[in-house]
N, C-alpha and C positions, 0 to 999 in steps of 0.2 A: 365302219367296223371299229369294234373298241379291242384294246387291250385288256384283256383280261387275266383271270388266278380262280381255278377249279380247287377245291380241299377236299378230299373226300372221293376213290374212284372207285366207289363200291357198285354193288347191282345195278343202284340208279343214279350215281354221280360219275361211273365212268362211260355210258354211253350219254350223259346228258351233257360232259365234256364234249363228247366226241363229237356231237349235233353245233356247238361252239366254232370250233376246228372247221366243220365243214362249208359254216356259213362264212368263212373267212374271218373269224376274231383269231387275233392271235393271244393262242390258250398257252398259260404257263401251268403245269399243275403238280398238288402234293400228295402225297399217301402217305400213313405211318409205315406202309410197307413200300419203302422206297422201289424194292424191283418190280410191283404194280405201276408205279409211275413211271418207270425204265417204260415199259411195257407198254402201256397207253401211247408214249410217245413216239415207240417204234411203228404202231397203228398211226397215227393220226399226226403225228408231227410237232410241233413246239417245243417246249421244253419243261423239264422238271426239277424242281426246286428241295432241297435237301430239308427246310422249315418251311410252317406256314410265313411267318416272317419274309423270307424270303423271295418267298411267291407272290407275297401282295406289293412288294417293293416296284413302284412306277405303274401300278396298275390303273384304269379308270372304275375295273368293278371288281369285285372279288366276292367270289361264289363259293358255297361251303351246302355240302351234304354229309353230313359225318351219325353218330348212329345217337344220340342221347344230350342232353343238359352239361352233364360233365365233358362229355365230348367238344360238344360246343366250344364252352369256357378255355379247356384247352387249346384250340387251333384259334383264338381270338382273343385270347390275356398274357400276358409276363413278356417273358424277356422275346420268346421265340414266335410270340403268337402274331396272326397277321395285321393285329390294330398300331403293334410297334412298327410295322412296315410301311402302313400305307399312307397317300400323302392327303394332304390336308383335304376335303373336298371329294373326295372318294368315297365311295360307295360300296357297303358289303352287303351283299342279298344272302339271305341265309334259308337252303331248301331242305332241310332237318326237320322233322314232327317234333317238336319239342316243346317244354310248357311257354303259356306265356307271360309267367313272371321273370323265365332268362331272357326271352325277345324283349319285354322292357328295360332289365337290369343290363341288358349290352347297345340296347337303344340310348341308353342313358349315359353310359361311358364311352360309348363310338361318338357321340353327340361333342361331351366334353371335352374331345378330342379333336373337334374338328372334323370327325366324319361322320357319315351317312349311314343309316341301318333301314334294311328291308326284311320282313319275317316273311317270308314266301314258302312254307308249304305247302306241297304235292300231292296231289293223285293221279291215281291211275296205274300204282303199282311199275313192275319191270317191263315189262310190255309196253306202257304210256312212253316209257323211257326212251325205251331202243328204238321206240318208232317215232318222237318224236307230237307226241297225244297227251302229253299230261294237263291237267289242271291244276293250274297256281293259283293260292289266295293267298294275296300280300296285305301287312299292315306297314302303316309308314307313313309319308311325308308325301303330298301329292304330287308334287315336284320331282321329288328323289324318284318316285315310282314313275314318272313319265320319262325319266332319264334309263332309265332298267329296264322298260318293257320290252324295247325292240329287240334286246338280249334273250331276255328272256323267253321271247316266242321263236325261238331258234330250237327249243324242246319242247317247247308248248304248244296244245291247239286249244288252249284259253287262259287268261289270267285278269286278274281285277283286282283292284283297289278296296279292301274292304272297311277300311278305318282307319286309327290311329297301330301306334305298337304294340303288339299283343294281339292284331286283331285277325291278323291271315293265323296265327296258331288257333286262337278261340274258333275257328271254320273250319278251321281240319277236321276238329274236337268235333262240331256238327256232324260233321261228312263222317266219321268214324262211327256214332251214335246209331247212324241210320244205316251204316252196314251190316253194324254189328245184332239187328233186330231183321234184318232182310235177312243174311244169309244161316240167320236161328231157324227162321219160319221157311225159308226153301228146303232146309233137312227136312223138320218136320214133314214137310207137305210130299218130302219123295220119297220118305221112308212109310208115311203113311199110305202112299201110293203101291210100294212094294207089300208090304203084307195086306194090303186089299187087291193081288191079285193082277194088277192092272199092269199095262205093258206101259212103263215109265216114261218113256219117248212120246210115245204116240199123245200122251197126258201133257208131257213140257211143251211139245207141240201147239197142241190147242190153248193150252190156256195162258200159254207166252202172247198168243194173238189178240187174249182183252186186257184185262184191268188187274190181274196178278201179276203180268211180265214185267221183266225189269231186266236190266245189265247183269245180273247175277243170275237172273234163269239162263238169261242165251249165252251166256260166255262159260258158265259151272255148273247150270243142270245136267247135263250128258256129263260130264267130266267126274260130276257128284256119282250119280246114278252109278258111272264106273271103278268107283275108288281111285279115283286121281288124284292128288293131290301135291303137283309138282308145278306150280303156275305161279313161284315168283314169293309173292307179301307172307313172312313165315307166323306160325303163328305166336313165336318168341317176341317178336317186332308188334305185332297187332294189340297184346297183354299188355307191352309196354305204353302203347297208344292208349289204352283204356283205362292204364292206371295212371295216367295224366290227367285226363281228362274229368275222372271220380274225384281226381282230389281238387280239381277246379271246381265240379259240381259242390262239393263239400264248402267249397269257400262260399260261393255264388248263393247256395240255398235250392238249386236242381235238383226234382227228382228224377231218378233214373233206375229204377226198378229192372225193368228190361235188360236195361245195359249192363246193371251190377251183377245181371245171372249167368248174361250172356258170358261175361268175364268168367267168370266160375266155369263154368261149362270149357271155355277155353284154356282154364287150366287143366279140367279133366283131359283136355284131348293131351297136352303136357306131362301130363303122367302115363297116357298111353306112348310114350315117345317119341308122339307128333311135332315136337318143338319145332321142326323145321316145315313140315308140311303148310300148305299156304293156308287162308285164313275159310275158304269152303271145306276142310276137314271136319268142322261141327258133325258133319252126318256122321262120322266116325262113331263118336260116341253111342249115337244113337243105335246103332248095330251089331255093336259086342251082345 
């Protein structure tokens, strides 16, 4: 069991803490809202740390989910941040969607520090979290990363090695691409189903059983069909994933058509209000 430092106890940094806790690491952890980490710790035990700084002070690994780029840089630069704390040889795994010009540019100053950097973004949303099911793509050092896994799959039911730094963000960026055209064409296909008349269920049924079906019919078709849209990944979070990832495409030379509509469209559901609705709210639009 390692010693560890949680930053970050939001939707899916404080039950991915709490999965830590239970496997026996002893979790130290922070939040900008200090009485979130009072909180945590009343649940699940260890202790909380008034900086990141702090919290990474004596650690073997130090773990961050925090919400953006700028976020980042803050809980891991200056005076307070946790790369002044931690000790030479140490290891920070970082589970933030974030671009991967910051996974390098902190790859590169955790390095010349003497420590260790892992870009380990997630899926699998709130759910993966609480239960312990996410998928981790990590970039980094082979070594660093065989030193982190076993941590790591304490939330995880998968993780892997995908390349250098930069390269678990660049995966996410994939994994983001391919929902964001799955769960366009599941609206489509059940809103077209509703004004053809057809009992919508009985339809996600069947054709969930061949070569349409995916994780997004059987977990958000009925949920869709219902106007649900209360399952966690908001679509404020999803925009900001997408507008990562275009501006990677931009560098790169990608085209991505699909995704730059889907975007759009995700803003439309944002002007109907849906900011917080999760990321199967596209049928929305489709419905007004």
């Amino acid at each position: 069991m390692a010693k560890v430092a949680f930053l970050g106890l939001g939707v899916m940094g404080g039950p991915m803490a709490g999965h830590l806790a239970a496997k026996g690491h002893a979790v130290t952890v922070y939040n900008r809202t200090a009485a979130k980490a009072e909180a945590w710790v009343q649940a699940h035990g260890g202790a909380a740390a008034p900086t990141p700084r702090e919290a990474a002070r004596g650690q073997e690994i130090v773990f961050a989910c925090v919400g953006n780029d700028d976020d980042l840089r803050g809980v891991t630069l200056g005076a307070d941040g946790a790369f002044a704390g931690m000790e030479k040889g140490s290891v920070f795994v970082d589970h933030t969607t974030a671009s991967a010009e910051v996974a390098r540019e902190l790859a590169e100053v955790a390095h010349a520090a003497g420590l260790h950097f892992i870009d380990a973004p997630v899926s699998g949303g709130q759910a993966g979290a609480e239960n312990a099911a996410l998928t981790v793509m990590c970039g980094g050092e082979a070594a660093t990363y065989a030193r982190v896994e076993p941590a790591i799959l304490s939330f995880a039911k998968a993780s892997r090695l995908m390349g250098a730094s930069g390269s678990g963000q660049l995966t996410k960026m994939v994994n983001q691409i391919a929902i964001a055209g799955l769960v366009q064409g599941l609206s489509e296909a059940i809103h077209f189903a509703k004004r053809a008349e057809l009992d919508v269920e009985a339809v996600l049924d069947v054709i969930s059983k061949g070569a349409a079906g995916s994780w997004q019919m059987e977990n958000r078709g009925r949920t869709m069909n219902a106007e649900k849209f209360d399952f966690g990944f908001a679509v404020d979070w999803m925009r900001k994933d997408l507008g990562i990832l275009l501006a990677e495409a931009r560098r790169n030379g990608a085209k991505l058509p699909v995704t730059a509509l889907v975007d759009q469209f995700y803003a439309d559901v944002q002007g109907m209000g849906g900011n917080r609705w999760d990321t199967s709210s596209l049928i929305a639009r489709l419905e007004t």
